[in-house]
C-alpha positions in Angstrom: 0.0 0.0 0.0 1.4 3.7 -0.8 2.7 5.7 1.9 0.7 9.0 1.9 1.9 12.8 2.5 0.2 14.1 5.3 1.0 18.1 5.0 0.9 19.9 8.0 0.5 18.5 11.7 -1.9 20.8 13.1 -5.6 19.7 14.2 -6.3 18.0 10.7 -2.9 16.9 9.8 -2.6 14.7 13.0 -5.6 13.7 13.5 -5.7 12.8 9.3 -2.5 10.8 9.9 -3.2 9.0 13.2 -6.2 7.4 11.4 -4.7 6.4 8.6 -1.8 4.7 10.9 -4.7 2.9 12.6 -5.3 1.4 9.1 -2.3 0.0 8.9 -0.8 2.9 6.2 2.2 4.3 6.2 2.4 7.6 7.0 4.9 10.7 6.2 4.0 13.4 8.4 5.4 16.7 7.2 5.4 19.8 9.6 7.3 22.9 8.9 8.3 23.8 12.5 10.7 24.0 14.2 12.3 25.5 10.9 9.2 28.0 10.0 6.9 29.3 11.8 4.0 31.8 11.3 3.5 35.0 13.0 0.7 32.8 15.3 2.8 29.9 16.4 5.5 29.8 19.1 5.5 26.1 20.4 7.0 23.5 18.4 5.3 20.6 19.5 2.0 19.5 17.2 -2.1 20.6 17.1 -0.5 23.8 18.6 -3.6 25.9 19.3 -3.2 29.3 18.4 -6.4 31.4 19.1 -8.8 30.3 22.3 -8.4 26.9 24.2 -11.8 26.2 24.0 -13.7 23.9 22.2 -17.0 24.9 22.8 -19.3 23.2 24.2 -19.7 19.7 25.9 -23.8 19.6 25.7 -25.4 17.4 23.2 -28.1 19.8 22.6 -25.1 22.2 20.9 -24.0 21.1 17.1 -19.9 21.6 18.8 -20.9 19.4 21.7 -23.1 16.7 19.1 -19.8 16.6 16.7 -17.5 15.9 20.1 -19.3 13.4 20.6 -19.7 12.1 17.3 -15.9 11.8 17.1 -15.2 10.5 20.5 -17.8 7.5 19.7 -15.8 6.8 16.1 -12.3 6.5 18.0 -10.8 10.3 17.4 -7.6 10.9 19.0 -7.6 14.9 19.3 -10.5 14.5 21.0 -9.6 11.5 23.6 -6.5 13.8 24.0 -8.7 16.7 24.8 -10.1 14.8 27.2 -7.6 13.8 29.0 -6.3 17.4 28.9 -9.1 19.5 29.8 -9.7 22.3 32.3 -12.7 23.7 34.0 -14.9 25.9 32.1 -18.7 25.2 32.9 -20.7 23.4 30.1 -17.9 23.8 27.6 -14.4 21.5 26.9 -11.5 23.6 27.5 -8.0 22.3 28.0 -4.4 22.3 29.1 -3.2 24.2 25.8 0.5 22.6 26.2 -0.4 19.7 27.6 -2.8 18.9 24.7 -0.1 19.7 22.2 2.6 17.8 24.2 0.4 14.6 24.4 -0.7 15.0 20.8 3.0 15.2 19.5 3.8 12.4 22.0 1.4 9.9 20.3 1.8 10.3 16.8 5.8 10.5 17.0 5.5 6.9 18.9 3.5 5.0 16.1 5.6 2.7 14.4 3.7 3.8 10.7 3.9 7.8 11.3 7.4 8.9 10.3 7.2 12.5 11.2 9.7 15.2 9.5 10.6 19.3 9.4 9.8 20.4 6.4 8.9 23.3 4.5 6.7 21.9 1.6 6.4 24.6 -1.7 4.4 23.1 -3.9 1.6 19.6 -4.3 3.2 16.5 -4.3 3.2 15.5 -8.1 2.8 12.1 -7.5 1.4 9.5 -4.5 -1.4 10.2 -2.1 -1.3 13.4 -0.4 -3.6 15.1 2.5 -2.9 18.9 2.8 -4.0 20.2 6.3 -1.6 23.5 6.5 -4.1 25.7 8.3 -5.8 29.2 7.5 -2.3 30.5 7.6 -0.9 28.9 4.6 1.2 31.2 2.3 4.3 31.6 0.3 4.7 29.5 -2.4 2.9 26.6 -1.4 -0.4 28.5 -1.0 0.6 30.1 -4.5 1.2 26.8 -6.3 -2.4 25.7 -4.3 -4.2 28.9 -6.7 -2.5 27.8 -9.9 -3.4 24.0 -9.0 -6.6 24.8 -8.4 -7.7 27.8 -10.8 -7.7 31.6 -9.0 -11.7 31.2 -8.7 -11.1 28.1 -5.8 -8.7 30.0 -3.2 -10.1 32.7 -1.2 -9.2 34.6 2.3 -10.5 36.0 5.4 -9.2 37.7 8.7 -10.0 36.2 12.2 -8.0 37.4 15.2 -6.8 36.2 18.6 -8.0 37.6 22.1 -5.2 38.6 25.2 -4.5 36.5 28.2 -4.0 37.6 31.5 -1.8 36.2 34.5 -4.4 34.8 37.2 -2.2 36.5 39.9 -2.5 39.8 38.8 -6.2 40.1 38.8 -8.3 42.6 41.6 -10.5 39.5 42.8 -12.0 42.2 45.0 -13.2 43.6 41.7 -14.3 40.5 40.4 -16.0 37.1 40.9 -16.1 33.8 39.8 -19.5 32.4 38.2 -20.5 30.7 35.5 -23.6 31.8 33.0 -26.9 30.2 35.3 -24.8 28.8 37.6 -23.7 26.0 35.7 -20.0 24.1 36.0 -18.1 24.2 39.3 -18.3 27.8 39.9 -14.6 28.6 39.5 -14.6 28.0 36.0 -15.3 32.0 34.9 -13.9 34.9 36.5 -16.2 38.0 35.7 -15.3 41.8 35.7 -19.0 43.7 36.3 -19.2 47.3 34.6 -21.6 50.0 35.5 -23.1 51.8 33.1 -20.7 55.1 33.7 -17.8 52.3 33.1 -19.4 50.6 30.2 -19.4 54.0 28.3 -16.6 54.8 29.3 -14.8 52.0 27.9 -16.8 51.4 24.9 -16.0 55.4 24.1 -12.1 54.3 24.1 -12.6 50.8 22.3 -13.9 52.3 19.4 -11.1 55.0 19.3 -8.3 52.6 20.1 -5.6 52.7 17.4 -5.3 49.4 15.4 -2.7 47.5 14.4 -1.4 47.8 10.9 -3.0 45.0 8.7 -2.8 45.3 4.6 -5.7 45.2 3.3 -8.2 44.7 6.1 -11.8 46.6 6.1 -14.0 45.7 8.8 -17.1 44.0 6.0 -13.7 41.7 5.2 -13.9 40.3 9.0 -15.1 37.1 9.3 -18.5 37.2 11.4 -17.3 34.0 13.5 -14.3 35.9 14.6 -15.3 39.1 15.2 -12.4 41.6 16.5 -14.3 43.4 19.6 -13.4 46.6 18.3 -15.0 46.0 15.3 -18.2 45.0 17.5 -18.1 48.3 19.2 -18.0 50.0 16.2 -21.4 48.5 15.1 -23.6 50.3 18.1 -23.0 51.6 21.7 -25.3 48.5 22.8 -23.6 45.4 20.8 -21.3 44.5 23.0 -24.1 44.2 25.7 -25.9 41.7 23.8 -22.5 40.0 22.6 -19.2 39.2 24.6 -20.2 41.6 27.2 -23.7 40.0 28.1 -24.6 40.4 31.6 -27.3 37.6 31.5 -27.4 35.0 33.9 -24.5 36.2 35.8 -25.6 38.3 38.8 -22.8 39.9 41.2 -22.8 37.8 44.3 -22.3 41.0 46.5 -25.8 43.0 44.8 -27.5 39.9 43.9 -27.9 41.9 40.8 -26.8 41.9 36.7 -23.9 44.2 36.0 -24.9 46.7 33.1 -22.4 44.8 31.7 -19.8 41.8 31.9 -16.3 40.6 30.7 -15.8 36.9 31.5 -12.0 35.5 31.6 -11.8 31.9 31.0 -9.6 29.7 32.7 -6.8 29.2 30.2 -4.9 26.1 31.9 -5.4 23.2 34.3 -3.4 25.5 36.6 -5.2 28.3 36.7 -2.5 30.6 36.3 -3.9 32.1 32.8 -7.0 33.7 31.8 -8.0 34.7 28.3 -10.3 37.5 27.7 -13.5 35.6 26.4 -15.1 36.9 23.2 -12.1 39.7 22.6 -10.0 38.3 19.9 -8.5 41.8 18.6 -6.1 43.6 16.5 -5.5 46.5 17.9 -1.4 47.6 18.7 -0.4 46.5 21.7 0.3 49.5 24.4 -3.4 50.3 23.0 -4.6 46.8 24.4 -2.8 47.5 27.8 -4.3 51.1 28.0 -8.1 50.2 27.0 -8.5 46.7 28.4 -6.8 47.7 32.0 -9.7 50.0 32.1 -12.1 46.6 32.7 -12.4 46.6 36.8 -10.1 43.8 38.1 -7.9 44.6 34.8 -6.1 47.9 36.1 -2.9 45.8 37.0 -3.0 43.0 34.9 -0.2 41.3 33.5 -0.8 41.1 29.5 1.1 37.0 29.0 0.1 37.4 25.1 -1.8 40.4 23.6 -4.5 39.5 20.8 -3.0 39.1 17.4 -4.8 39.9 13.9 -4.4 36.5 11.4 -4.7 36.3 7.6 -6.5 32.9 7.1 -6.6 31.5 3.4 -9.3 29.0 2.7 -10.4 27.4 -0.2 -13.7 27.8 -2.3 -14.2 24.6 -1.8 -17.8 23.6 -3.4 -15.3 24.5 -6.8 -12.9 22.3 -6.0 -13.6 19.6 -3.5 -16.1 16.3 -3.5 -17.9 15.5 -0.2 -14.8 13.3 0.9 -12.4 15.8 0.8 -11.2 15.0 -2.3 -9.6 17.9 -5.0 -12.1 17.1 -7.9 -9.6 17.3 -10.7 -7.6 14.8 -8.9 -9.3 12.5 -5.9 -5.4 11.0 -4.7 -5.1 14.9 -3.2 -7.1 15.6 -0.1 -7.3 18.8 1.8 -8.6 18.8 5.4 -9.1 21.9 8.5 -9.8 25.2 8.2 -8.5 25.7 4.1 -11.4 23.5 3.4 -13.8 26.3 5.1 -14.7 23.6 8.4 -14.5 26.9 10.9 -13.2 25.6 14.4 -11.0 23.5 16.1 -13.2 20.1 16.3 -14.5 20.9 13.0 -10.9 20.7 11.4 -10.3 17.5 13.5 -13.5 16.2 11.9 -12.4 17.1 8.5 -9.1 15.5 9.3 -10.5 12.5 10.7 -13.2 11.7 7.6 -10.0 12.6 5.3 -8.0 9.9 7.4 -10.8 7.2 7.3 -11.3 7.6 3.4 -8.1 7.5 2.5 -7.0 4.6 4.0 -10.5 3.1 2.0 -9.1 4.4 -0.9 -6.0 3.3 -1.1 -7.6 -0.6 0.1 -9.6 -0.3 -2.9 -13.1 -0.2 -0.2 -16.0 1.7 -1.0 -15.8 5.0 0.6 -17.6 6.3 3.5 -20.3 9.5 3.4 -21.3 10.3 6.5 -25.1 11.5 6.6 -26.2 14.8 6.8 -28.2 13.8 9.8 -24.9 13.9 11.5 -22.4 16.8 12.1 -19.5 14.9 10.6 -21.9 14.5 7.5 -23.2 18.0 7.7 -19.9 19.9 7.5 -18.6 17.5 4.4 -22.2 18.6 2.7 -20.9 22.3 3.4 -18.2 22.6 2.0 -18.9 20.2 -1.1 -22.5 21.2 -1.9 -22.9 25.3 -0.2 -25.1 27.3 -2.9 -25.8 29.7 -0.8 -24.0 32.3 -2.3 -20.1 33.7 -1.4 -19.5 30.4 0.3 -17.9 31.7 3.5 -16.3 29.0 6.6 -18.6 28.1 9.2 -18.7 26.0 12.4 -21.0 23.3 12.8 -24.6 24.4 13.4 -28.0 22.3 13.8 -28.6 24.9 10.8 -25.9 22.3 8.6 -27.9 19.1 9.8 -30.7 17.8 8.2 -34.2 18.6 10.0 -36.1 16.4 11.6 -39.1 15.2 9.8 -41.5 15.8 12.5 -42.6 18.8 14.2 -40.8 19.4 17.9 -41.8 21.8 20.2 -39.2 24.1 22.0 -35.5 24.3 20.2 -33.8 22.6 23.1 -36.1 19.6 22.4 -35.7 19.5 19.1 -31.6 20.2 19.2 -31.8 17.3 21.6 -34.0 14.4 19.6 -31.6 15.9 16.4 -28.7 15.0 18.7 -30.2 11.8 19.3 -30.5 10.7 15.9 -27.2 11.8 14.4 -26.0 9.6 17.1 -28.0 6.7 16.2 -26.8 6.9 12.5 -23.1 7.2 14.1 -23.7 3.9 15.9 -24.9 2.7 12.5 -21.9 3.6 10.6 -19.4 2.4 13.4 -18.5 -0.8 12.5 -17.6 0.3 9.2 -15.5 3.2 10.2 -13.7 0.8 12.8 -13.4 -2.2 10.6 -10.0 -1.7 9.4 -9.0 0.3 12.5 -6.5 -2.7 13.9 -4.2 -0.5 15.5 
C-alpha cells in the first residue's frame, strides 16, 4: 500500500495521519516547524492551538458538543486527548493548551507507521497520495502553487483574530468574581469583571477610538462574522457589546444579587489556573493600545498582559469548486485537503475534516467503498458544506444544527428539538461504526 503525504500537523494533519496509521498505512507526516513558523505559532510541538483553548461546548443539545461526541464515539484521538487534557470551564471543553499539544506530538511521533519530518513543503506533491491540512495561515509558495493547481476562482481569504491573556495573579479578585452563565459548572470556572453603566461607556467610548494595528488590506465588511475583532463589535452600536461578549445575562454579582450593566468573562486558560484569556475579545489592535483600553475593565487595572491578541490572515479554499464530499480535489481525488483551508470553521471541526480525510483514504488506497457520513450527522453535515454550499459567497462556518438535516416531524421548543436531532445523528453514528472501525487494527 502507498505511503501517503500528510502536509501539515496541526488539528487536521494529526488527527488525518493518526487514522490512517490505525489502518495500517504508512504515513509521512510533514510539519514545517521548528524550521518556520508563522506569526501565530511559538511552540514546536504538534495541534498547537493558536487562538482560544476552548472547544465549545460539551452539551449534546449544541452542534460543537453533538460533533465531540460524534468523534469521540468513532475513536478520534484529538478528542480522547482533549479529554484527557481538559480544564474547567462550565458546560464547555476547555483544555491544558501545552499539555494537549505535548500529548498530541507524544502519540503520533510513537506509532511505528507515522514517520514525522521538518519540512517546508512549496508546492503539491506531483505524485502519490497526499492530505494537505496547513491551516488558514498557509502562504508563500505553497499557498501560491495551491491557486494555480486549483484555478484563482477556488482559493479565497479571510481575517480572524486572537483575544489577550492575562496572568491569574495579577487580577483585583476584589473587583471581580467567579461564576459561571446560570450557575452551571463548578463555579470557578469564569472569572467575571462587572461594569456599571458610567464604566461601560466609558470604555466602549475608548474601544472604538483605540488605534489598530497595521494589517494590509483589512476593512471591517472583510472580518469574518465567526471571529469578530471586539473593536469591530463596538464600532457596530453603543449597545452590541451588551448583547454580545459583554452580556450580563445570567451572571448576577454575588455581592448586589444583581446583573452588572455589563460583563467581561475570563476563561480559565490552563489546568493550573494561572492564565486567563479574555472571552469573546479576539483583537487587532497595537499593543500598548490593548494595555491602556483593556486595563480600564475593573479587576484589569494591574493586569499582567502574558500574550496580547494578534490579527491573522486565514486563506481557505472555495471549496464547493474544487472539493467532493470526501475531501477529495475534484480534478484529482489522490489529493485531499482537510481543516480550516477547506472552510470547516473551528477546532473540532478541522479534526473532523481531518478524521473523515483519514478514514477515506485509508478506503481508498484498500480499494473499499468510501464512507459518506449522513447529513443527519455533524460529521456528515460539514462534508455537505463545503462540497454542496449554494448559498452564495460560500464563507467558513462551524458546525450548526442549521448544517444538519431537519427532523421530519414537528418538535416543540429548540432545546427539544436540538436534543432528539442530537439523538438521531448519534443513532446513525452507531450505524456507521462498525464500518468506520473495521480496518481500525491499531
Amino acid at each position: 500500500m502507498s505511503r501517503v503525504a500528510v502536509i501539515g500537523a496541526g488539528l487536521a494533519g494529526g488527527e488525518a495521519a493518526w487514522q490512517l496509521a490505525r489502518r495500517g498505512v504508512s504515513v509521512e507526516l510533514l510539519e514545517m516547524k521548528p524550521g518556520r513558523r508563522t506569526p501565530a505559532h511559538s511552540a514546536d510541538t504538534f495541534a498547537e492551538l493558536v487562538c482560544s483553548n476552548s472547544f465549545r461546548s460539551a452539551e449534546l443539545t449544541n452542534a460543537a458538543g453533538l460533533l465531540k461526541e460524534e468523534l469521540r464515539r468513532l475513536g478520534s484521538l484529538l478528542i480522547a486527548c482533549a479529554d484527557a487534557c481538559k480544564v474547567d470551564a462550565g458546560g464547555a471543553l476547555a483544555v491544558d493548551r501545552q499539555a494537549f499539544s505535548q500529548m498530541v506530538t507524544e502519540k503520533l511521533t510513537a506509532h511505528p507507521l507515522i514517520a514525522a519530518r521538518q519540512a517546508h513543503v512549496e508546492k503539491i506533491p506531483a505524485e502519490g497520495p497526499v492530505i494537505i491540512a496547513t491551516g488558514p495561515l498557509t502562504d508563500g509558495p505553497l499557498a501560491q502553487n495551491i491557486v494555480d493547481w486549483l484555478g484563482e476562482e477556488q482559493a479565497l481569504s479571510f481575517y480572524d483574530a486572537a483575544a489577550p491573556i492575562v496572568s491569574a495573579a495579577s487580577l483585583d479578585m476584589d473587583k471581580a468574581y467567579f461564576a459561571s452563565r446560570y450557575g452551571k459548572g463548578t463555579g470557578f470556572d469564569y472569572i467575571n469583571c462587572p461594569m456599571s453603566r458610567e464604566q461601560y461607556l466609558a470604555f466602549w467610548r475608548e474601544l472604538c477610538q483605540a488605534e489598530q494595528a497595521p494589517v494590509h488590506g483589512f476593512e471591517d465588511q472583510k472580518v469574518f462574522e465567526g471571529c469578530m475583532p471586539v473593536e469591530v463589535m463596538a464600532r457596530r452600536g453603543e449597545d452590541t457589546l451588551r448583547y454580545g461578549p459583554m452580556k450580563p445575562v445570567g451572571l448576577p454579582d454575588p455581592r448586589t444579587g444583581e446583573e452588572p450593566y455589563a460583563v467581561v468573562q475570563l476563561r480559565r486558560e490552563n489546568s493550573q489556573g494561572t492564565m486567563f484569556n479574555l472571552v469573546g475579545f479576539q483583537t487587532h489592535l497595537r499593543f500598548p493600545e490593548q494595555k491602556r483600553v483593556f486595563s480600564m475593565i475593573p479587576g484589569l487595572e494591574r493586569a499582567e498582559f502574558l500574550r496580547y491578541g494578534v490579527m491573522h490572515r486565514n486563506s481557505y479554499l472555495c471549496s464547493p469548486r474544487a472539493l467532493d464530499g470526501f475531501y477529495r480535489a475534484k480534478k484529482d481525488p489522490r489529493v485531499m485537503f482537510a481543516g480550516q483551508m477547506t472552510g470547516v470553521e473551528g477546532y473540532v471541526e478541522s479534526i473532523a475534516s481531518g478524521f473523515a480525510c483519514g478514514v477515506n483514504m485509508a478506503r481508498q488506497l484498500a480499494g473499499r467503498p468510501l464512507i459518506a457520513f449522513s447529513p443527519q450527522t455533524a460529521i456528515g453535515a460539514l462534508a455537505r458544506h463545503i462540497s454542496q454550499y449554494d448559498g452564495g459567497d460560500f464563507q467558513p462556518m462551524n458546525i450548526n444544527f442549521g448544517l444538519i438535516d431537519p427532523l421530519e416531524q414537528r418538535v416543540r421548543g429548540k432545546r427539544n428539538r436540538y436534543a432528539q436531532v442530537a439523538q438521531r445523528a448519534l443513532e446513525r453514528i452507531e450505524q456507521d461504526r462498525d464500518t468506520v472501525m473495521e480496518d481500525a487494527a491499531q
